[in-house]
N, C-alpha and C positions, 0 to 999 in steps of 0.2 A: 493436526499433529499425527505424528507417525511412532510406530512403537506398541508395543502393549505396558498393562497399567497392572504391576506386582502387589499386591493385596496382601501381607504378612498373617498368619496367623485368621487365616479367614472360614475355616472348618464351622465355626459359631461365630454369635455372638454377634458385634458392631463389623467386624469384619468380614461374618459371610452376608452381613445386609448390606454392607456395599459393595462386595461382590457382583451379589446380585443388582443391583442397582445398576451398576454400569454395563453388565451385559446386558439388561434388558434395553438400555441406553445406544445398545450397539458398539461397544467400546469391546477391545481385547485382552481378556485378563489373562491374569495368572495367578490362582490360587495356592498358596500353601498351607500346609502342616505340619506337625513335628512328626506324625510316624505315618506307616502305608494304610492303619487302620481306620485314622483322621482323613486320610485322604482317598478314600474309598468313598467316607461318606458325604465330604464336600462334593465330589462327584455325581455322586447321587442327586444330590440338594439342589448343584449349579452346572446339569448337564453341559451347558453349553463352556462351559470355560476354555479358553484356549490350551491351557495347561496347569498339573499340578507339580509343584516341586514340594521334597522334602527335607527337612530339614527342623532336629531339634534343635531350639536355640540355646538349651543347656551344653550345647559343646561344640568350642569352636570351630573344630574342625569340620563339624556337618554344616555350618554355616558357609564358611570358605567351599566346601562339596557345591555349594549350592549358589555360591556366588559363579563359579567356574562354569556350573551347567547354563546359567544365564549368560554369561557373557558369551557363550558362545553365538545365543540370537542375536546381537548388536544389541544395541544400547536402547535400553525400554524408556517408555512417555512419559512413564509417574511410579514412585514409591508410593502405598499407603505404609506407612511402620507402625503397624495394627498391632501386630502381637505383643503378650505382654502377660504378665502374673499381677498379682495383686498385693491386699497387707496382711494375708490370713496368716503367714511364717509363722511359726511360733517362737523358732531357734535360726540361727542362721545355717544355711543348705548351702552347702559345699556343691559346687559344681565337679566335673572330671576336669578342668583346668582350673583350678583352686580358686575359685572366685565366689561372691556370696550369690546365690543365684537369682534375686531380684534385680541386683545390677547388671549382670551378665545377658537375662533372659530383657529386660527393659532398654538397658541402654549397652552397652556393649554389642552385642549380636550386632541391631540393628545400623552401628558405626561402623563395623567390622564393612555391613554388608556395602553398606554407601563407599566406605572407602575402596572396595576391590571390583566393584560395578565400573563400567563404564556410565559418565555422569548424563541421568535422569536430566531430560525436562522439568519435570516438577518432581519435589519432594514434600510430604505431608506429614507429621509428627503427632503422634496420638498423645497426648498429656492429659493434664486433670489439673479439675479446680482444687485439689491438695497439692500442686505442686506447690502452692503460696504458702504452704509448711515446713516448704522444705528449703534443707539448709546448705547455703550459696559459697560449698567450699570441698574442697577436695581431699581434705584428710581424711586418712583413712575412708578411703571412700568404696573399700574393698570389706569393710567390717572387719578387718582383723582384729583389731583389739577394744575395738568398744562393746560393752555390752547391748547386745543385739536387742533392739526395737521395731518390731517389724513394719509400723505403722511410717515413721519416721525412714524408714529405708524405700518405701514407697514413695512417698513425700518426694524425696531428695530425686528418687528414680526419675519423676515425674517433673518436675524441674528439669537435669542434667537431659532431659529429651526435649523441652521446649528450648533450650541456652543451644543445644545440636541443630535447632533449627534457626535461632539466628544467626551461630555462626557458619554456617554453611552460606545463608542467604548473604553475609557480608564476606565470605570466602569466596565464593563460585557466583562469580555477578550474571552468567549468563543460567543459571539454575534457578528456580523459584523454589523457593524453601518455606515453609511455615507451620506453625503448629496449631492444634484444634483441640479445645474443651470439650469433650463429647458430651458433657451431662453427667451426673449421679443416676444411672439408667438400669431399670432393672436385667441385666446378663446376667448370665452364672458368675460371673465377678461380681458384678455390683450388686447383686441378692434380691430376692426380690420384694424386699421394701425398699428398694428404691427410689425416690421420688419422680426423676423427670422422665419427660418423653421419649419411650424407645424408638418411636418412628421415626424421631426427629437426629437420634443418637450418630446416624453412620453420611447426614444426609451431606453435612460440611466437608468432611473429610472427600466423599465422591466427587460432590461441584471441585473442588480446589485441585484434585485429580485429572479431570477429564474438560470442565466447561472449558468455552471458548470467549467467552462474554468477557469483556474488558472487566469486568469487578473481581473475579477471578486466576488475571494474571498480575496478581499481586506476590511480592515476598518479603521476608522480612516483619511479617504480624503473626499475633495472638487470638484465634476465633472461638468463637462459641456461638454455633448455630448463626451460621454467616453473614457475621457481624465481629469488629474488632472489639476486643474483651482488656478488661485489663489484666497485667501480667505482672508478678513479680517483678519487682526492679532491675534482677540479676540477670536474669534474662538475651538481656541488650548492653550488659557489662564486657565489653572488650577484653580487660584483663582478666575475668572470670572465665568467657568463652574459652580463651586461651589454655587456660588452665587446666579446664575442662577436657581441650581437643589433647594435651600433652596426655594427659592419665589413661586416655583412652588409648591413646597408642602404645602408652607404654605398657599397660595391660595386656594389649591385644599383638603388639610387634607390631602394627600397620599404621603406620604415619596417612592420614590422610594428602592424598595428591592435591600438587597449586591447581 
């Protein structure tokens, strides 16, 4: 495969361990952050990277900045869509494009980006085994008028990014789309009593990334620790996907391309 392999939000965490992973791998990355000071240090951390880009995913238009500096390389190998917030919100956070910012920063950005990229070989979707809490509907799907639940906005967040990975896989037949359960793993998101294994946290998301091995050029599944997981039922919902890809557009004004 040809291209390099965009790692979102990889400065820490599960995504500067696959960062790192693939370049030790021999693979071409490109790291991001949301400011020059994040990206100083993933520098530090991941000498070797091909590049970093930046980019806050709290506003759109540093994500579109950041779509436009990549497209100028041609069209990259693999998305990891690593980054992401958590359920600690207390209140709902108004983004500078009026949005709640756990939808924005989890799933919006990362649609935005797919959809103004030229299309990836493979695409990888970071989700959570809370997305099975979350709820498989698009009202109000911006928290404007509900009262704000941060736990439950997570949930749903975490959801509407596994449902982005089926329906791209059933959208774009020549893309490999899929998303990955990373674990309850101790990160500064997930705290550290967190139960499962950090080593094992970034290691799905890399293989589905980069491998070459027939078990790998799959799309259209739900992993956890590379292996098919079960998934929400919504997920694999046509009319739901649907639903889903409309909000995002009309959120974001970018219609995803046939």
């Amino acid at each position: 495969m040809n291209g390099s392999i965009l790692v979102t939000g990889s400065a820490d965490g599960l995504g500067l361990a696959a960062a790192r992973e693939l370049v030790a791998d021999g693979y071409a990355v490109i790291g991001h952050a949301r400011n020059s000071a994040r990206a100083a240090q993933l520098r530090a951390q991941v000498p070797d990277l091909d590049d970093v880009v930046i980019a806050d995913f709290a506003a759109l238009d540093e994500v579109r900045a950041m779509a436009a500096t990549l497209a100028d390389r041609g069209a990259l190998q693999a998305i990891i869509h690593n980054a992401g917030v958590g359920y600690r919100e207390r209140c709902r956070i108004e983004t500078v494009d009026g949005h709640a910012h756990v939808l924005q920063v989890n799933v919006l950005a990362p649609y935005l980006l797919t959809a103004l990229l030229p299309k990836t070989q493979r695409l990888v979707w970071l989700s959570s085994g809370l997305h099975r809490d979350g709820d498989a509907s698009v009202d109000d799907i911006d928290w404007a008028h509900r009262a704000w639940n941060g736990f439950q906005a997570y949930a749903d967040s975490k959801l509407f990014d596994a449902t982005l990975a089926m329906a791209l896989a059933r959208r774009w037949a020549q893309v490999l789309s899929n998303a990955v359960e990373p674990g309850w793993v101790p990160t500064r998101m997930g705290g550290p009593g967190a139960p499962d294994d950090l080593t094992l946290g970034h290691v799905t998301q890399a293989w589905l990334a980069g491998a070459v091995d027939l078990e790998a050029q799959c799309s259209g599944d739900y992993y956890f620790h590379m292996e098919a997981a079960p998934a929400h039922y919504a997920i694999r919902d046509h009319e739901f996907q649907n639903e889903l890809l409309d909000a995002c557009a009309r959120l974001t004004g970018v219609c995803l391309p046939d």
